[in-house]
PyMOL Python script that loads the backbone (N, CA, C, O; Angstrom):
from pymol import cmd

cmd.read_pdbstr("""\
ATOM      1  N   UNK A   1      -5.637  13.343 -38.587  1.00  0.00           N
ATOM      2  CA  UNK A   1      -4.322  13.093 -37.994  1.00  0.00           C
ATOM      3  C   UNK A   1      -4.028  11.593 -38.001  1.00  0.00           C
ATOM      4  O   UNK A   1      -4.635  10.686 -37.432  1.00  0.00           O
ATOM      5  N   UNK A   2      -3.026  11.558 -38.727  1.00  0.00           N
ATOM      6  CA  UNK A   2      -2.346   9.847 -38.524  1.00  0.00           C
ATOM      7  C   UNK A   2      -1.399   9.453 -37.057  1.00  0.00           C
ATOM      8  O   UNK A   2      -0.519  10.129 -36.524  1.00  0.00           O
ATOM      9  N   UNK A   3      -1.914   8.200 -36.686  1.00  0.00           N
ATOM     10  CA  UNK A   3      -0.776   8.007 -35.820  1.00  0.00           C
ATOM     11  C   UNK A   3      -0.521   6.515 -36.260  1.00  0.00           C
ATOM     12  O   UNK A   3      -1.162   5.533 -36.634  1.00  0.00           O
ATOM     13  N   UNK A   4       0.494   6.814 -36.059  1.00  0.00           N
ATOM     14  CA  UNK A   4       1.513   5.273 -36.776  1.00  0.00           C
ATOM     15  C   UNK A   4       1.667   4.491 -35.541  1.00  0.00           C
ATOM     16  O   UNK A   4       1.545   4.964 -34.411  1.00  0.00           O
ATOM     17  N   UNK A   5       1.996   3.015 -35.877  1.00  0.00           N
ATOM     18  CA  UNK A   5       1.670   2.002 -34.914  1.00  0.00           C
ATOM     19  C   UNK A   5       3.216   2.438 -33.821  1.00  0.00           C
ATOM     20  O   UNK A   5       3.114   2.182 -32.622  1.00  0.00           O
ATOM     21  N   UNK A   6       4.143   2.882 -34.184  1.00  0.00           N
ATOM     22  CA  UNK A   6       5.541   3.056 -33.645  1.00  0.00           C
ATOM     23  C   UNK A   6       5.281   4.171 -31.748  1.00  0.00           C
ATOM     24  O   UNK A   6       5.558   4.080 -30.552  1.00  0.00           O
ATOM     25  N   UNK A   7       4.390   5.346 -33.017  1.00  0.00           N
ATOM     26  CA  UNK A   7       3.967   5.987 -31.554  1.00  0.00           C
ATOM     27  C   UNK A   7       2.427   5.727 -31.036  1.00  0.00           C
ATOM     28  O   UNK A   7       1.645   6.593 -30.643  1.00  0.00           O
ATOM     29  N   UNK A   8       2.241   4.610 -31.115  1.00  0.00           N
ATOM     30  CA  UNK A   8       1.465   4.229 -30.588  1.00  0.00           C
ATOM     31  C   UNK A   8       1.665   3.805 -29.642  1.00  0.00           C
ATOM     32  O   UNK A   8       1.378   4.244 -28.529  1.00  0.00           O
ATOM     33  N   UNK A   9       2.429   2.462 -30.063  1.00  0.00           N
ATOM     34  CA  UNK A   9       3.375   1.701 -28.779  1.00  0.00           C
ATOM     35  C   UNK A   9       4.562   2.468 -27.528  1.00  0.00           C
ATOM     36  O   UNK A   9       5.026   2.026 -26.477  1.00  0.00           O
ATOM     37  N   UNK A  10       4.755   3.914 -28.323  1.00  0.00           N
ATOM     38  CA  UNK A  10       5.566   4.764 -27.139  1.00  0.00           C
ATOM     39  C   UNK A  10       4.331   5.103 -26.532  1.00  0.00           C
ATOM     40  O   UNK A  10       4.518   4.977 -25.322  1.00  0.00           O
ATOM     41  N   UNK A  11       3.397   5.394 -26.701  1.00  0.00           N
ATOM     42  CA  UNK A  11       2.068   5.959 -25.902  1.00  0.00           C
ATOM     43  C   UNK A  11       1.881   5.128 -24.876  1.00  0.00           C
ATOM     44  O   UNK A  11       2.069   5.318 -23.674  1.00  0.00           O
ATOM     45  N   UNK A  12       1.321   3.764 -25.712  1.00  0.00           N
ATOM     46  CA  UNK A  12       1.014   2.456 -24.636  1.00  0.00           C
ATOM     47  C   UNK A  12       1.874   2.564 -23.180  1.00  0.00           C
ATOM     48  O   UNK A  12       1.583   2.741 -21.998  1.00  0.00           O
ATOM     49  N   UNK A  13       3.192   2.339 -24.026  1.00  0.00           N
ATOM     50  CA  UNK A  13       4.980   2.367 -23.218  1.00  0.00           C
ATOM     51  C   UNK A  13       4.774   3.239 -22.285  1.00  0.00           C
ATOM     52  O   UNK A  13       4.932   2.895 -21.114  1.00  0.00           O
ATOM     53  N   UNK A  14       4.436   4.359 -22.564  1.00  0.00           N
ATOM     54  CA  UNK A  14       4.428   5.348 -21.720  1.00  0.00           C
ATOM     55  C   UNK A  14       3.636   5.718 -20.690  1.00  0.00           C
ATOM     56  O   UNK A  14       3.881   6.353 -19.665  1.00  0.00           O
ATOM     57  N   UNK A  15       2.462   5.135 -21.196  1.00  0.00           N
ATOM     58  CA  UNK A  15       1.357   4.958 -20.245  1.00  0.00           C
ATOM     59  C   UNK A  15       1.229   3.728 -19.459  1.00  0.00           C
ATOM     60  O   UNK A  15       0.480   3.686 -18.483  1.00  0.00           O
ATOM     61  N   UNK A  16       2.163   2.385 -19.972  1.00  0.00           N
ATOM     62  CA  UNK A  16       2.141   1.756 -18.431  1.00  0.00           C
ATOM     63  C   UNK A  16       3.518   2.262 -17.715  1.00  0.00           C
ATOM     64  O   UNK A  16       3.529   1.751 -16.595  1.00  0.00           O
ATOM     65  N   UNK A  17       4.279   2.783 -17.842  1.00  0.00           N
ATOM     66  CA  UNK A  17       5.370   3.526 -16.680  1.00  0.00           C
ATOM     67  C   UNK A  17       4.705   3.854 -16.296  1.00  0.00           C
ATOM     68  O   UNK A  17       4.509   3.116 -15.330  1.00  0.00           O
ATOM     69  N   UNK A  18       3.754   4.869 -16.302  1.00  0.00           N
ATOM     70  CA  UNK A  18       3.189   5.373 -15.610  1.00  0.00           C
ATOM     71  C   UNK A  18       2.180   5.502 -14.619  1.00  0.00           C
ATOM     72  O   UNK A  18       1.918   6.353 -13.769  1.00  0.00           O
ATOM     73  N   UNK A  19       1.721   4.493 -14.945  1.00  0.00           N
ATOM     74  CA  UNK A  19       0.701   3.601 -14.084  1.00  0.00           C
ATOM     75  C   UNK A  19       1.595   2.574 -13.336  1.00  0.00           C
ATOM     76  O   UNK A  19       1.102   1.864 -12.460  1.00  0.00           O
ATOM     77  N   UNK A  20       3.130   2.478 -13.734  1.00  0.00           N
ATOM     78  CA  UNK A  20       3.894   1.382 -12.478  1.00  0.00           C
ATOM     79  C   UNK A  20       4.027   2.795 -11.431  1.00  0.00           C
ATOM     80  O   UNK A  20       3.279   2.752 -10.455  1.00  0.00           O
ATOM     81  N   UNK A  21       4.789   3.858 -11.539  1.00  0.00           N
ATOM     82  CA  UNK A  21       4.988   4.539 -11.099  1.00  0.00           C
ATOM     83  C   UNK A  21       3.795   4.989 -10.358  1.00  0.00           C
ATOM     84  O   UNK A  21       3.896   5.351  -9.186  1.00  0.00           O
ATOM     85  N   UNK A  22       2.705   4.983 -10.966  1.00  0.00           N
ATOM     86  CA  UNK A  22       1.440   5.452  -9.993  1.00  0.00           C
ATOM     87  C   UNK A  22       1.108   4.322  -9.128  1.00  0.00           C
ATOM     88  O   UNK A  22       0.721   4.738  -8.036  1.00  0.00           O
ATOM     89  N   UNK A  23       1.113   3.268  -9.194  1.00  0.00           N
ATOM     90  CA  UNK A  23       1.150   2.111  -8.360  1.00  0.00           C
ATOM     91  C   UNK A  23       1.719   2.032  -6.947  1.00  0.00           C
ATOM     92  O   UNK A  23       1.242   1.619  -5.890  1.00  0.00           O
ATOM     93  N   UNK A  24       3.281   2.737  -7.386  1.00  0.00           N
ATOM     94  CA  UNK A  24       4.316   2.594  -6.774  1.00  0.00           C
ATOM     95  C   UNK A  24       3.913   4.339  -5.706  1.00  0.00           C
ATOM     96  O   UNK A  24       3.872   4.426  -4.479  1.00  0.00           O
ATOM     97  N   UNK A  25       3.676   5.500  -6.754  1.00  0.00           N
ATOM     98  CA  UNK A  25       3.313   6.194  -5.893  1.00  0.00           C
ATOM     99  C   UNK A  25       1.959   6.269  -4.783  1.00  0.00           C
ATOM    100  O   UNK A  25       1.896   6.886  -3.720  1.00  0.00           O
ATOM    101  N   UNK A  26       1.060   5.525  -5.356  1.00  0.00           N
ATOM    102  CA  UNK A  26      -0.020   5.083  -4.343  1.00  0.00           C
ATOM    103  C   UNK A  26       0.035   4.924  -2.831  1.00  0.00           C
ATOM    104  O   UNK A  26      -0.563   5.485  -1.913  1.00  0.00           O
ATOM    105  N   UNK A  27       1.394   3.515  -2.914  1.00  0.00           N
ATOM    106  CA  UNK A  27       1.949   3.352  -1.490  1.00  0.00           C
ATOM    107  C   UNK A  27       2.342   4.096  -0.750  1.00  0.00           C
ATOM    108  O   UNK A  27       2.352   3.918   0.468  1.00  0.00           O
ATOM    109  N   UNK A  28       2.936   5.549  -1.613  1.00  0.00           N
ATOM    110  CA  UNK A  28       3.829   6.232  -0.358  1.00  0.00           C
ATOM    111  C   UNK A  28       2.645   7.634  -0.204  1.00  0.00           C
ATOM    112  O   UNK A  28       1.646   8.031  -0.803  1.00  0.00           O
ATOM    113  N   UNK A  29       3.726   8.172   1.340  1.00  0.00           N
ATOM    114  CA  UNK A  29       2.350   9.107   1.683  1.00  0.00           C
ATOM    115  C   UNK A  29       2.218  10.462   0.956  1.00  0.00           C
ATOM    116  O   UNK A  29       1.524  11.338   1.472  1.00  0.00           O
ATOM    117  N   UNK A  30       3.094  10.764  -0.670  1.00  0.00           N
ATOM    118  CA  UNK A  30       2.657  11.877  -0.897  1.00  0.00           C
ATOM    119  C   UNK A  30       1.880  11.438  -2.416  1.00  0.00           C
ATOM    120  O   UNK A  30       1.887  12.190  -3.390  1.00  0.00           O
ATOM    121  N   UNK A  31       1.269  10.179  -2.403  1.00  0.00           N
ATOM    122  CA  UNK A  31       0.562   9.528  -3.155  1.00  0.00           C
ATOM    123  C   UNK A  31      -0.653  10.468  -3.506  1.00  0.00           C
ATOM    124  O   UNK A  31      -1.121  10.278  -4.628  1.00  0.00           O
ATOM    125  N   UNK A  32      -1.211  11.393  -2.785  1.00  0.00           N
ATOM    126  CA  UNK A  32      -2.407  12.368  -2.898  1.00  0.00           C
ATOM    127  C   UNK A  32      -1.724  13.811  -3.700  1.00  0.00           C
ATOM    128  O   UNK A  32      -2.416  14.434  -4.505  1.00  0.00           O
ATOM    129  N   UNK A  33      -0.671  14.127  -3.455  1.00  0.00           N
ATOM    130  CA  UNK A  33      -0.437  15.046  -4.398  1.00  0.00           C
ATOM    131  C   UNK A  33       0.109  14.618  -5.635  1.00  0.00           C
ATOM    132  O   UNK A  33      -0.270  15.391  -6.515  1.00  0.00           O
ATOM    133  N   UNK A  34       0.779  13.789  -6.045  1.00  0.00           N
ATOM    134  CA  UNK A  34       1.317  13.202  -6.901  1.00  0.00           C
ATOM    135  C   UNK A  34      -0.361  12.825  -7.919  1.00  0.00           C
ATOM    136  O   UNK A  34      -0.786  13.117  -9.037  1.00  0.00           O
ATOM    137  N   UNK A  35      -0.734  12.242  -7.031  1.00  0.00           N
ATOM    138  CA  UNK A  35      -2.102  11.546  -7.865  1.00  0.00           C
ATOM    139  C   UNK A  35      -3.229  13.157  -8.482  1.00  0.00           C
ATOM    140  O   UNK A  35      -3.973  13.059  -9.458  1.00  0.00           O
ATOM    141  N   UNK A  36      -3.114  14.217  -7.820  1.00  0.00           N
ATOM    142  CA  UNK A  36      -3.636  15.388  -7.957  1.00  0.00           C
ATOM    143  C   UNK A  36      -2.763  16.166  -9.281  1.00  0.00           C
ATOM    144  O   UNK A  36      -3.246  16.988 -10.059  1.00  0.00           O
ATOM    145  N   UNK A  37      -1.542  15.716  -9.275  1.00  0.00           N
ATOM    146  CA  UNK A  37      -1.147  16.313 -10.739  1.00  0.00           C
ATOM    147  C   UNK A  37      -1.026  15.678 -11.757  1.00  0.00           C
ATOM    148  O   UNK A  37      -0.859  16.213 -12.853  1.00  0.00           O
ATOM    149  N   UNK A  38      -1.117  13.859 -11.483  1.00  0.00           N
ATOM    150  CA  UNK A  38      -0.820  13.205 -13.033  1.00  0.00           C
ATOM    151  C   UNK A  38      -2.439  13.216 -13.182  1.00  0.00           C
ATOM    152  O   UNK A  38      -2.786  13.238 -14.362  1.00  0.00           O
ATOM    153  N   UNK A  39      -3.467  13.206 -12.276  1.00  0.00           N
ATOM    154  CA  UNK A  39      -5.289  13.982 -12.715  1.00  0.00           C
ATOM    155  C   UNK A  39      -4.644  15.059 -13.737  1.00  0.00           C
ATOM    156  O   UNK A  39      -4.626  14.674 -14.906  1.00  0.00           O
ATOM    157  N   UNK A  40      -4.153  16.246 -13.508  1.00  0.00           N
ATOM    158  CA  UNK A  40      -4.562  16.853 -13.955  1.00  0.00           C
ATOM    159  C   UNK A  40      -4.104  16.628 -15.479  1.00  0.00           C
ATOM    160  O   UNK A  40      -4.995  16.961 -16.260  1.00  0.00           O
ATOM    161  N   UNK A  41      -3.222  16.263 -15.949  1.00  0.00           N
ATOM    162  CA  UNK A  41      -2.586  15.827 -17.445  1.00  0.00           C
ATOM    163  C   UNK A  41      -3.823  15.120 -18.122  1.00  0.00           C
ATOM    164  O   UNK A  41      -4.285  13.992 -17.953  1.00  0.00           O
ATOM    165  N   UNK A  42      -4.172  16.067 -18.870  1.00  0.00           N
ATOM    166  CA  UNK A  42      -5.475  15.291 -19.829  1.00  0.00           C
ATOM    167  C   UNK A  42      -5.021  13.284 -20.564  1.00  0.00           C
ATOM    168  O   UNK A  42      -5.681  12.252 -20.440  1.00  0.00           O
ATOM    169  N   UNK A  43      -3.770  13.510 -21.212  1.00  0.00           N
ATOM    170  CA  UNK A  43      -4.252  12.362 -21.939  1.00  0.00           C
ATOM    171  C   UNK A  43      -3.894  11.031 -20.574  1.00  0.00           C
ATOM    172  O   UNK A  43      -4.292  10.032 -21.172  1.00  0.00           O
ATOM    173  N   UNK A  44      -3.629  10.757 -19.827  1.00  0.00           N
ATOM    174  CA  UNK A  44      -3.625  10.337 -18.808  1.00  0.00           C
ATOM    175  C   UNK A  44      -4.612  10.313 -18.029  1.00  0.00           C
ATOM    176  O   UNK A  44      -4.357   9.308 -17.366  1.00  0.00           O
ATOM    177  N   UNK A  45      -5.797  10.815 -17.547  1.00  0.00           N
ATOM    178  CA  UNK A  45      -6.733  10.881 -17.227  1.00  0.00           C
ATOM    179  C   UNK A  45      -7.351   9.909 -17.233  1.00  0.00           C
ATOM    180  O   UNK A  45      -7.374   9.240 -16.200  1.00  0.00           O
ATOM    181  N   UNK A  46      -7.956   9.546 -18.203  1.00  0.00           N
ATOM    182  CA  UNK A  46      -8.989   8.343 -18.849  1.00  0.00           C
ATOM    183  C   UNK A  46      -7.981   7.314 -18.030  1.00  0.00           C
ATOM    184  O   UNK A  46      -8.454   6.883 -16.979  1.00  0.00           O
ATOM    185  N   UNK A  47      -6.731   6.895 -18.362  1.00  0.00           N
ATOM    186  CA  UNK A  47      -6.393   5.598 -17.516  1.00  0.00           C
ATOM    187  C   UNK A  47      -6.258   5.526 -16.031  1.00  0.00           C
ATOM    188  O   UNK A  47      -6.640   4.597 -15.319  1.00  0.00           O
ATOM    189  N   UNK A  48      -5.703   6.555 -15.680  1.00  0.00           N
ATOM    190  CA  UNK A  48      -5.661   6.687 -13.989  1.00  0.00           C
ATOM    191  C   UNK A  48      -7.493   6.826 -13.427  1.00  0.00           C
ATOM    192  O   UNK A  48      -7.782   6.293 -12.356  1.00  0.00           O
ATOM    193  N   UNK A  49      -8.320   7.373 -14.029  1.00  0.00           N
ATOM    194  CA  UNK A  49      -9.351   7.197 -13.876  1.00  0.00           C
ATOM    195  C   UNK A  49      -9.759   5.579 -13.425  1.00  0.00           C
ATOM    196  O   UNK A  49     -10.248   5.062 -12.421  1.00  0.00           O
ATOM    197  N   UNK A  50      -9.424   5.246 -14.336  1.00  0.00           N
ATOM    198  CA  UNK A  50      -9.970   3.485 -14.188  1.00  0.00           C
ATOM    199  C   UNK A  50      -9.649   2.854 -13.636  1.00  0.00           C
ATOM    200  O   UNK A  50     -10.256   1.786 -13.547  1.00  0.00           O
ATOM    201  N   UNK A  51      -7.916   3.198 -12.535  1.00  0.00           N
ATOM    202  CA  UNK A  51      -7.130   2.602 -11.847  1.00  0.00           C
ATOM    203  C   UNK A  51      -8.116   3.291 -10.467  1.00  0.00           C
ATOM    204  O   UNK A  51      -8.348   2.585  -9.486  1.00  0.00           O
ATOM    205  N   UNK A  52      -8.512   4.393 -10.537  1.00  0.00           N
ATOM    206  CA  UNK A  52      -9.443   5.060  -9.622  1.00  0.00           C
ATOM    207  C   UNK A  52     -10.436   4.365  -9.022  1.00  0.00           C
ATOM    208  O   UNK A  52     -10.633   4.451  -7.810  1.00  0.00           O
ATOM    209  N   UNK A  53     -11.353   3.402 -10.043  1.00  0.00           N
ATOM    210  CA  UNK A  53     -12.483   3.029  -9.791  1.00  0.00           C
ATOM    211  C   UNK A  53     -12.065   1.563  -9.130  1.00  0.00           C
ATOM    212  O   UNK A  53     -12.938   0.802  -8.713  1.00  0.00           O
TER     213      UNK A  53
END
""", "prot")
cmd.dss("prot")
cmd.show_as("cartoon", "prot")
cmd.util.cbc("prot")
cmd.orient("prot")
């Protein structure tokens, strides 16, 4: 499987929204369920993991 540098950078892109947004959801108090379903999304994982540790 090829991936071209274009969706790469939507990946990247996409994966720091999402980590602002997890940032942002951290602070508030339904930060534990929110954080319990972007866990469960595999390719996301590995980075929220590391924001974990």
């Amino acid at each position: 499987m090829q991936i071209n540098e274009l969706d790469l950078q939507k990946l990247k892109d996409h994966s720091n929204n999402l980590t602002m947004e997890w940032m942002k959801q951290m602070k508030s108090t339904k930060s534990r369920i929110f954080r319990s379903c972007i866990l469960e999304s595999e390719p996301c994982q590995s980075i929220f993991r590391q924001h974990l540790e």
